[in-house]
ZAKEFI-479064 format. One record per residue (C-alpha): y, x, z; residue in one letter. Coordinates in steps of 0.5 Angstrom, whole numbers, padded with zeros to 4 digits, always signed. Layout:
# residues N
YXZa...
# end
This chain:
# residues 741
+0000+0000+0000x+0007+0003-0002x+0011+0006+0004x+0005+0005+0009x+0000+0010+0006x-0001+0016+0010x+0003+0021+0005x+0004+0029+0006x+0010+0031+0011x+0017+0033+0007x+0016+0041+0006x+0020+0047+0010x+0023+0052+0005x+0026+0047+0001x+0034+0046+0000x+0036+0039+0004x+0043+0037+0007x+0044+0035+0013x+0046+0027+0015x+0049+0025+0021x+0045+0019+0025x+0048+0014+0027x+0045+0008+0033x+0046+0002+0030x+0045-0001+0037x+0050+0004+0040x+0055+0001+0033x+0053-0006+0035x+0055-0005+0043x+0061-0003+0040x+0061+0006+0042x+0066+0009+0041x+0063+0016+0040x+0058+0012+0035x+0064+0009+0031x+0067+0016+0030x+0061+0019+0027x+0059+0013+0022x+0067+0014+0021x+0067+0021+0020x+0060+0021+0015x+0064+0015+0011x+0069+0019+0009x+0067+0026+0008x+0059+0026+0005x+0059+0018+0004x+0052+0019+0006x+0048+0018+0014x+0042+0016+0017x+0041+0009+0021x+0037+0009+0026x+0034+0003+0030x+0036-0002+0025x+0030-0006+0027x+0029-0007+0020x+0021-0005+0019x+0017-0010+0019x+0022-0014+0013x+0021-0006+0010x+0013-0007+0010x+0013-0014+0008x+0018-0012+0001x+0014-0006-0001x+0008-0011-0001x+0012-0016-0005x+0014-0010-0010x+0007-0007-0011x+0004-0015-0012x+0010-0014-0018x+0008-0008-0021x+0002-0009-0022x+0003-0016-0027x+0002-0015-0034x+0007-0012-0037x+0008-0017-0042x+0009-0022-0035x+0013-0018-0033x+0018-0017-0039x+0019-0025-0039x+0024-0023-0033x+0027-0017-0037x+0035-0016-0035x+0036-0016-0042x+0042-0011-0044x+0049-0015-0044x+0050-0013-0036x+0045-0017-0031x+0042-0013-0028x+0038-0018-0024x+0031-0018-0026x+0025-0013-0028x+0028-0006-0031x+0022-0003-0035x+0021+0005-0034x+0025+0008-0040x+0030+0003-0041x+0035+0007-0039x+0039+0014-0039x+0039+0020-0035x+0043+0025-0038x+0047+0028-0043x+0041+0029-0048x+0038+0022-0047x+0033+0023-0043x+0030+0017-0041x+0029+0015-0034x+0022+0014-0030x+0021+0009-0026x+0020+0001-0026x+0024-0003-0022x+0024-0011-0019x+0032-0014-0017x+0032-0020-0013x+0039-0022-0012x+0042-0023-0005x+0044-0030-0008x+0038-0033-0010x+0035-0030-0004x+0039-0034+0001x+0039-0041-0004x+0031-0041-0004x+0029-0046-0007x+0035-0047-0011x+0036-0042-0016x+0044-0038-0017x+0043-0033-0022x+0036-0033-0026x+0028-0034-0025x+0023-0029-0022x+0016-0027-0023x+0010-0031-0019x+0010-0025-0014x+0017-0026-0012x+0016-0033-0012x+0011-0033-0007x+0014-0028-0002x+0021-0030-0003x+0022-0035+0004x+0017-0030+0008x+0019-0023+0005x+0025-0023+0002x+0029-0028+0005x+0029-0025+0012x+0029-0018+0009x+0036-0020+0006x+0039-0023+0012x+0038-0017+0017x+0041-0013+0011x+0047-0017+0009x+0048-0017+0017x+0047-0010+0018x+0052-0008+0012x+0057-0013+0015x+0057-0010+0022x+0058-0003+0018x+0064-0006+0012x+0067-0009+0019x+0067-0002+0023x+0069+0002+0016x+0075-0004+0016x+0077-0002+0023x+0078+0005+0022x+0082+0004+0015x+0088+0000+0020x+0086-0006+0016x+0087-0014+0019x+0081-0015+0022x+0076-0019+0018x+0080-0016+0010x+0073-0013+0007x+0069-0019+0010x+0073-0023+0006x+0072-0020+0000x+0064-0020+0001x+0064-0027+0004x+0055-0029+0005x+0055-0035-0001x+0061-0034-0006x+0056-0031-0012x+0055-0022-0013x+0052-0017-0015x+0049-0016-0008x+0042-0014-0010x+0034-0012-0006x+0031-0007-0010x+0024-0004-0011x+0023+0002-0015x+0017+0005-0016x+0016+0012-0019x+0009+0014-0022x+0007+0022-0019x+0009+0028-0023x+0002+0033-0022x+0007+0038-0024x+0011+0039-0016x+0015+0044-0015x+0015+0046-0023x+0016+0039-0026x+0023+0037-0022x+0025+0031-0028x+0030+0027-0026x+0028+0019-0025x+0035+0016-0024x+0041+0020-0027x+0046+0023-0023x+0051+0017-0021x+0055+0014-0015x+0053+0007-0013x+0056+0002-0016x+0058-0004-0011x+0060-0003-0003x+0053-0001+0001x+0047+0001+0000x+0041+0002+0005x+0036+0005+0003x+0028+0006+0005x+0023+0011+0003x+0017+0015+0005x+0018+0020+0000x+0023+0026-0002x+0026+0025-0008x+0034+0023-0007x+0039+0029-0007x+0046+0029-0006x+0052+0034-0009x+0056+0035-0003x+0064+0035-0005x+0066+0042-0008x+0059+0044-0009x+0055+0045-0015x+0047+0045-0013x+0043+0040-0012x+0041+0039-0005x+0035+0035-0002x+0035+0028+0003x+0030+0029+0008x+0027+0022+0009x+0026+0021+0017x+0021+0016+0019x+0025+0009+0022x+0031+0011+0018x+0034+0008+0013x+0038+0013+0008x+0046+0009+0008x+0051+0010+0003x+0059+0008+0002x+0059+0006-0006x+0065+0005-0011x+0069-0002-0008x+0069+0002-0001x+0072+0009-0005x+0077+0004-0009x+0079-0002-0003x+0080+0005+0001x+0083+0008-0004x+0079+0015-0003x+0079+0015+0004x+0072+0012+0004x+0066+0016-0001x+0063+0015-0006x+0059+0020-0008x+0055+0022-0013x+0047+0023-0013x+0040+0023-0017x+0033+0021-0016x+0028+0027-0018x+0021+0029-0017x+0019+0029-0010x+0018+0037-0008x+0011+0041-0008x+0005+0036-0005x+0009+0030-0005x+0010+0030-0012x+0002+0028-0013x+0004+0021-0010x+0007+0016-0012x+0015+0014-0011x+0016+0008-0007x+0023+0007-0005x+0026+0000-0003x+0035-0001-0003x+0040-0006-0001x+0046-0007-0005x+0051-0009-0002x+0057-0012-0007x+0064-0016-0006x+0064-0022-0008x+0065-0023-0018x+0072-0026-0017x+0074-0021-0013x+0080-0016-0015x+0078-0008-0014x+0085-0005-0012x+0086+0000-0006x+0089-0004+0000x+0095-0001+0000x+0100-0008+0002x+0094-0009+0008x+0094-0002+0011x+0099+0004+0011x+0093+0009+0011x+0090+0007+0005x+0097+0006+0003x+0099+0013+0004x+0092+0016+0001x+0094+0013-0005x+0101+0016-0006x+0099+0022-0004x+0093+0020-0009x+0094+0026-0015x+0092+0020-0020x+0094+0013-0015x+0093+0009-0022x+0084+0011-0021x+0085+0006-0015x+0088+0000-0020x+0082-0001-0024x+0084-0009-0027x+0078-0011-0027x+0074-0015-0022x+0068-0014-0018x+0064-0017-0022x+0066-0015-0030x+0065-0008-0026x+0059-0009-0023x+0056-0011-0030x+0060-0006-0034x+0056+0000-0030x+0049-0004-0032x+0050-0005-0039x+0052+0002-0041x+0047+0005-0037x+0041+0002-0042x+0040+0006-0047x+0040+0000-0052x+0048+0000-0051x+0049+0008-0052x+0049+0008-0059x+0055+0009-0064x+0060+0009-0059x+0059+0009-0052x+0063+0007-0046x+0062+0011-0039x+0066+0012-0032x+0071+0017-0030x+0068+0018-0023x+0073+0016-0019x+0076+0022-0015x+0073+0028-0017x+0076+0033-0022x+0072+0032-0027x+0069+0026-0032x+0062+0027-0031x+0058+0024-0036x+0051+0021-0034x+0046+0021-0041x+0051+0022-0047x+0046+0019-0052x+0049+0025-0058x+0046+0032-0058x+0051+0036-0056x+0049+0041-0058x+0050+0039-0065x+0056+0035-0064x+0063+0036-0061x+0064+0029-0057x+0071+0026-0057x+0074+0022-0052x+0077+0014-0053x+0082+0012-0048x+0078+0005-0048x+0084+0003-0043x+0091+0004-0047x+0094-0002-0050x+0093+0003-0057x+0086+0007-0057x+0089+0013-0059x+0083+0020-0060x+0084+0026-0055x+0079+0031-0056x+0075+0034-0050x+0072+0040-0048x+0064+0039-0046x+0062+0044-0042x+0054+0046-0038x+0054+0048-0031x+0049+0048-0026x+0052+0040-0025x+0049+0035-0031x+0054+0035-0036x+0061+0035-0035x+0067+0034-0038x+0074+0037-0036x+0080+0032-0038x+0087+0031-0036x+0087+0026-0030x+0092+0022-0033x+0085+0020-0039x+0081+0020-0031x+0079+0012-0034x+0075+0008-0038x+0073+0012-0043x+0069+0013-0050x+0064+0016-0052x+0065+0017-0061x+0060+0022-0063x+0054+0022-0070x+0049+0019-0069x+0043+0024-0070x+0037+0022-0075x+0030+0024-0073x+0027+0028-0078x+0033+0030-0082x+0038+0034-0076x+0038+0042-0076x+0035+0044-0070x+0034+0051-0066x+0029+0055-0071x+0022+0056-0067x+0024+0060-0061x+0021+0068-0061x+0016+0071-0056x+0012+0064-0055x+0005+0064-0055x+0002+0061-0061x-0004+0060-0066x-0004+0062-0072x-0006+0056-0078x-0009+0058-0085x-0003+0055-0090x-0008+0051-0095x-0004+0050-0102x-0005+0042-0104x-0004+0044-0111x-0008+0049-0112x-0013+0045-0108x-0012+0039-0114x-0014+0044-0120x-0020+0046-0116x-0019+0053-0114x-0024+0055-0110x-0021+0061-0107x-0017+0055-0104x-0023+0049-0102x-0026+0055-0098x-0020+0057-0094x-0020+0050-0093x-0027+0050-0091x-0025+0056-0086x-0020+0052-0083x-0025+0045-0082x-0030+0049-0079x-0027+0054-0075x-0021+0051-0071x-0020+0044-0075x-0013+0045-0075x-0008+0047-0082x-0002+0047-0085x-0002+0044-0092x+0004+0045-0097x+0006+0041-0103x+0003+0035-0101x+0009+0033-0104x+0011+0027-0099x+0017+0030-0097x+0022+0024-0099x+0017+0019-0096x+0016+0022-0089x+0025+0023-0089x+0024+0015-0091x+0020+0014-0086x+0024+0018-0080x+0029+0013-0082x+0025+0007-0081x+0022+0009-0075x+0030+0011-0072x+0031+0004-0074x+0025+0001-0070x+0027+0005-0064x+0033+0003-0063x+0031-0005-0062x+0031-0007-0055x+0025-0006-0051x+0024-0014-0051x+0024-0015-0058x+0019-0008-0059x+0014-0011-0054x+0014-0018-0058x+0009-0013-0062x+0006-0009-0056x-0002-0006-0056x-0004-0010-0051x-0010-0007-0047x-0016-0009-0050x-0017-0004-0056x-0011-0005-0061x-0008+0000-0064x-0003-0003-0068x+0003-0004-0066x+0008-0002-0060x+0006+0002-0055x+0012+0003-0050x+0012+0009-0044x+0008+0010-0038x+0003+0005-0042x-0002+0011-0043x-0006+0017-0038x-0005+0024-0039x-0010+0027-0035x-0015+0025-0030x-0010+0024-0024x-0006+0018-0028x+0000+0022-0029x+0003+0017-0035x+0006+0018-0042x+0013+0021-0045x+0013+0018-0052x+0014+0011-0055x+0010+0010-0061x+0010+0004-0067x+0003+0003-0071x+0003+0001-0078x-0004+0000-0080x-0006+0002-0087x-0009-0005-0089x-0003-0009-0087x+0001-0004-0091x-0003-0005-0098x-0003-0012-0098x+0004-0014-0096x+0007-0018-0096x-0001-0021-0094x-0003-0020-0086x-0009-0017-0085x-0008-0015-0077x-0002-0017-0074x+0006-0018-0075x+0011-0013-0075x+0018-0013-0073x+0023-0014-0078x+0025-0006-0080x+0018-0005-0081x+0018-0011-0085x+0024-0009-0089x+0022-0003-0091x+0014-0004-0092x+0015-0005-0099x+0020+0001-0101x+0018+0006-0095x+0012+0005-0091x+0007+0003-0097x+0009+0009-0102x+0008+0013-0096x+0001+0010-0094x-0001+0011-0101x+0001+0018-0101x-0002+0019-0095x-0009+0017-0097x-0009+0020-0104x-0008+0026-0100x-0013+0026-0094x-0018+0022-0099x-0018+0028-0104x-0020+0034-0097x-0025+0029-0096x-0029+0030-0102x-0027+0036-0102x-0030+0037-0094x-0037+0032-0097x-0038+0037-0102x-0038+0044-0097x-0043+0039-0093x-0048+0038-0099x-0048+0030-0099x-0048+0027-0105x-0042+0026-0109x-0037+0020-0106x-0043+0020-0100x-0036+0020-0095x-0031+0017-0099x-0036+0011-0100x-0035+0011-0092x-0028+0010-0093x-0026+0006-0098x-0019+0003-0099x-0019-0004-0099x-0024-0005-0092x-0021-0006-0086x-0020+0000-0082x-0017+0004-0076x-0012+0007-0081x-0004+0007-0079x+0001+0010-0080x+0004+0013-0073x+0012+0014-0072x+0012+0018-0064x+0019+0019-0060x+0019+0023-0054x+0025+0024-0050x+0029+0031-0049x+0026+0035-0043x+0029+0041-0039x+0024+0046-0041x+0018+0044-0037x+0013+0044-0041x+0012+0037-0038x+0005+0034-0042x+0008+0028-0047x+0001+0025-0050x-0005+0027-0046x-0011+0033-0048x-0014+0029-0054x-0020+0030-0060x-0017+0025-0065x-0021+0018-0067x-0021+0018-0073x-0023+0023-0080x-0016+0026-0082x-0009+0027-0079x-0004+0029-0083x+0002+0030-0078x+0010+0032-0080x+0015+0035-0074x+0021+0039-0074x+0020+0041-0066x+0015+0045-0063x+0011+0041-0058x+0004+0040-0061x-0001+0046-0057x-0009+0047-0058x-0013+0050-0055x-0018+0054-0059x-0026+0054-0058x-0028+0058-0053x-0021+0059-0050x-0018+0055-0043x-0011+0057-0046x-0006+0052-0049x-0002+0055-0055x+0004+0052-0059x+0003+0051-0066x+0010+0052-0069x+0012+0047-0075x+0014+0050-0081x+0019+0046-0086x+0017+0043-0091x+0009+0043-0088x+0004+0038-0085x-0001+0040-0080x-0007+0036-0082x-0014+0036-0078x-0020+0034-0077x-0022+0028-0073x-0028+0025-0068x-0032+0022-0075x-0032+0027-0080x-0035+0032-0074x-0040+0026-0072x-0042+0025-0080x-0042+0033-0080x-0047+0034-0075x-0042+0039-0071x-0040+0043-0077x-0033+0040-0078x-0029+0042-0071x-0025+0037-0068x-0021+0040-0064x-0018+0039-0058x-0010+0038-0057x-0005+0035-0054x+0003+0035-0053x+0008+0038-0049x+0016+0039-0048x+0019+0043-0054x+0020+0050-0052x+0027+0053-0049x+0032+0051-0053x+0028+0045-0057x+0027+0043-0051x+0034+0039-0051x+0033+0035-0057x+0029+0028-0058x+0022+0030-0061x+0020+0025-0067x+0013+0026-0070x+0010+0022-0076x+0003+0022-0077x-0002+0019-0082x-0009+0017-0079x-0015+0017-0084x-0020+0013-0080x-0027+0011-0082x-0028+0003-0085x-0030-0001-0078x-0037-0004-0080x-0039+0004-0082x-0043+0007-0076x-0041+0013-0074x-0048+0018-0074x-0049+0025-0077x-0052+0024-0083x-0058+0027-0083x-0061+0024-0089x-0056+0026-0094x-0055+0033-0093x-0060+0038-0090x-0054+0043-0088x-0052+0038-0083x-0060+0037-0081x-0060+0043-0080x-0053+0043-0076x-0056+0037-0072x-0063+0040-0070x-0060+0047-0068x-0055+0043-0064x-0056+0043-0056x-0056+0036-0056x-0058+0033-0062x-0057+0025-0059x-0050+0026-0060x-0049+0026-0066x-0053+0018-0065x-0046+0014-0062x-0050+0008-0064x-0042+0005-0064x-0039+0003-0071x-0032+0007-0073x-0028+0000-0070x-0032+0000-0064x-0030+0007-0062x-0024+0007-0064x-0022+0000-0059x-0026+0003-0054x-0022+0010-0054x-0016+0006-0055x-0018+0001-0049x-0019+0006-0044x-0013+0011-0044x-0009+0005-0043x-0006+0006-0035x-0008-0002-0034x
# end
């Protein structure tokens, strides 16, 4: 059960910084010493510990909720998606959402209740929720945002107190029933095997957007970047404690007196890295309607910080609690974070930080917009790396809400950084598909090398050069639609193939650790017989380009792929057209064309798909990153094979090794990080897969060719080239069981 489970102690030796504790029933009694040091938490860090906040049954009870919701279906769970105009209500899929400057999408999946339909139970304020929120809501969540919103109560009132405010001022603007943006919130974070060597952002750095926020968790993982620093500190958690800190309307209402600091959710350190993350926050937020401005007519202090304020118009927004609140969430989605981009100015600071700009930087000089000039005017801007995420260092007359206007990047088509030196690699023999064409048998015996040694080659003038940039095209397009729509055209769990697969629905190895790509399948049936449907349906920027894109593609593809295979069957001493008859082009089969997104890394070498064997016959692969490794027949080591421009990559899969008794290698593989400075670009990848028709049985075939006889009855165990499985079932099976479900 998330947050009860017994879990490895927070390690010594790892950077962490101090918070105060705070009593809250010493708050509750009114001390004064106690007063002092929450004021004086409030206004320095923005960041303290609360203890005895006589909130950990509710905690318990609301981890239990979370876990029940977590493991619906995801399609269940998509009908309660926040969608992408600013709710943030809802369910939040792993990767919808940004968490730095190259794009790099977030890890985690969260469920958020809002305080207002919690409190109306059974009448509904804002939106529905899923049958596990429904049933917990009167026993768990409801109590849970009561003690919640009276623990934030108690702390706005003391805060109010401090800033020389008449009593009751920032309780009127978070009053218990006028509609907000107050939220409970369960997060859950799959575990990064990786540890201390795999520290991946799961929430990018940011401030909080409304006035509090309590948050519970077992597990490190939460770091701040205290004032005038410029590393990243760990939070340690402390059993019984909650984790609180001030928020944006508190920083604005105060005028700066209050903090808001930034802060980021990474991999928890060393051991607690293997485990999952749970965390669970209250969000405390005024009311929609209200006003966010400093309280300079209501306080001589907030008054006097503004003045002496280097920038006192950051402390007028001119907007509500509400459009603010929904503003933040909306261009924090990655949907919303192509073309021109809107962002914050962190309120306060010296700089613009700039969390998950969605162009390369490294390709394109950002311009800043003034969003909020009566006429936009263009003003360039130095973009610069430190140790902190991306910063932008503008005048602080610019420090408001600003745009982000930059080329967008096109998969497949960009310049990138040429394949770093000194990386281990294997070399692939370049077979030249022309010369394979005429026949060359100096050339079909290179060929056969490759096929039964490693299994892996280049291939040259295969002459699908503008197909494969078309298909990038449409693969960027398809991407770019909103998750829901995409998961209108999911997989699913049972073995399908074609179709979406969205990230963290797949394994990468034996301890769960999920997937760091998106993918879209488009099977080669479907393809030949548009605008007819063999398998399924498509989204509408498949379907516009099936015609001019994606079938040439399928048709080159194959030609390609059945030519190697005649090639490979004759090597084999079967009779002429024995493995072409098992592939024919018209029955129905596993055949598909894949495009792959992968977000940026940060030079970790994090495993984006899994050490695999392909499914099918033939892949025909096209990438301009590195990331694809393999590991050669008796190694235990990995190593990168370094994409060469205007090369595919082809290798052997399961069946033709089955078919072959061993002697074609199919051999294993999988894909990580691009190394060093590729590292910071999204990796594409488009593949072909050449598969078997599905009625075919996948066994050696002994009875046509003596050299595979020969292979078989030499082999140690001859019963596995006898699957007693069909290509179809081999592949539903295959597909089925790296599912995460």
């Amino acid at each position: 059960m998330p947050g009860l489970n017994k879990l490895p102690p927070f390690p010594e030796g790892v950077p962490t910084h101090p918070l105060l504790i705070i009593d809250y029933k010493l708050l509750q009694e009114g001390d004064v010493e106690e007063i002092t040091k929450l004021w004086d938490a409030a206004t320095k860090l923005g960041f303290w510990y609360l203890k005895n906040h006589g909130t950990d049954k509710e905690v318990d009870a609301m981890f239990e909720m979370g876990a029940e919701t977590m493991q619906l279906p995801l399609d269940e769970k998509m009908k309660f998606d926040q969608g992408y105009e600013g709710a943030s209500f809802g369910y939040k899929a792993m990767g919808a959402t940004a968490v730095d400057e190259t794009g790099t999408l977030d890890t985690v999946e969260l469920i958020n209740v809002a305080k207002d339909d919690a409190l109306a139970w059974p009448n509904k304020v804002h939106r529905d929720y899923p049958s596990t929120v429904n049933a917990r809501m009167e026993s768990t969540i409801t109590p849970f945002v009561q003690k919640s919103v009276e623990i934030s109560g108690l702390l706005i009132d003391v805060l109010n107190d401090k800033l020389g405010l008449p009593q009751g001022t920032l309780a009127s603007k978070h009053k218990l029933y006028d509609p907000s943006g107050g939220e409970a919130r369960v997060i859950r974070n799959a575990p990064r095997p990786g540890g201390a060597d795999d520290v991946k952002m799961s929430i990018g750095a940011h401030t909080d957007f409304g006035s509090l926020s309590i948050l519970h968790n077992r597990l490190g993982g939460l770091q701040v970047m205290p004032p005038g620093a410029q590393s990243w500190y760990y939070v340690k958690p402390l059993p019984g404690h909650a984790i609180c800190n001030i928020g944006d309307t508190l920083a604005v209402f105060s005028g700066g007196i209050l903090r808001s600091n930034l802060h980021r959710v990474v991999t928890p350190p060393k051991e607690q890295a293997n485990y999952e993350r749970w965390s669970l926050v209250f969000f405390t937020r005024p009311a929609n309607h209200v006003d966010l401005t400093a309280l300079t007519d209501e306080s001589v202090t907030v008054a006097e910080a503004v003045k002496n304020s280097p920038d006192p118009n950051k402390f007028r927004t001119g907007q509500t609690a509400g459009e603010w609140h929904k503003r933040r969430v909306k261009y924090s989605r990655v949907k919303n974070r192509t073309g021109p981009e809107t962002y914050r100015a962190s309120r306060g600071t010296e700089h613009l930080f700039v969390a998950g700009l969605r162009c390369v930087p490294r390709c394109y000089s950002p311009i800043v917009q003034d969003a909020t000039a009566s006429e936009p005017h263009l003003k360039p801007i130095q973009v610069t790396r430190d140790k902190a995420p991306l910063v932008a260092h503008v005048p602080p007359a610019s420090r408001r809400v600003l745009c982000i206007v930059a080329q967008a990047s096109m998969p497949g088509l960009d310049k990138f950084p040429p394949f770093p030196e000194g990386i281990p690699t294997h070399p692939l023999l370049v077979i030249d598909y022309e010369l394979l064409k005429k026949g060359d048998t100096e050339e079909i015996s290179r060929l056969w090398g490759a096929a039964t040694t490693l299994g892996f080659w280049y291939l040259k003038n295969h002459a699908v050069n503008k197909e494969v940039d078309d298909m990038f095209r449409m693969g960027a397009e398809t991407m770019q639609l909103p998750l829901f729509e995409k998961m209108q055209f999911e997989q699913g769990d049972e073995g399908a193939s074609f179709g979406y697969k969205a990230i963290g629905t797949c394994a990468v190895d034996e301890k769960g650790a999920v997937d760091a790509n998106e993918s879209f399948n488009i099977s080669k049936d479907d393809a030949l017989a548009w605008p007819s449907k063999v398998h399924r349906e498509y989204p509408s920027t498949v379907n516009a380009h099936m015609e001019n894109t994606v079938k040439p593609f399928v048709q080159k593809a194959v030609e390609i792929n059945g030519l190697i295979i005649d090639i490979l069957n004759d090597k084999l001493g079967l009779p002429k057209g024995t493995l072409a008859a098992k592939h024919k082009l018209y029955e129905p089969s596993g055949g598909e064309a894949r495009f792959i997104k992968t977000p940026a890394g940060i030079d970790d070498a994090k495993i984006a798909l899994g050490a695999h064997t392909d499914f099918g016959s033939l892949s025909f692969l096209h990438n301009q990153l590195g990331g694809l490794q393999v590991m050669p027949p008796g190694s235990q080591s990995w190593y990168y094979v370094k994409p060469l421009p205007g090369h595919a990559i082809c290798n052997i899969g399961d069946a033709m090794a089955l078919f072959s008794g061993g002697i074609l290698r199919s051999s294993l593989h999988r894909v990580v990080t691009p190394p060093k400075e590729q590292a910071s670009y999204e990796r594409w990848s488009l593949v072909f897969f050449t598969r078997p028709a599905d009625h075919v049985e996948l066994t050696a075939l002994t009875d046509e060719s003596v050299m595979i006889a020969e292979a078989v009855k030499s082999s140690p165990d001859p019963n596995r080239f006898r699957t007693g499985q069909t290509s179809g079932e081999w592949l539903a099976r295959r597909f089925k069981y790296r599912k995460i479900k």
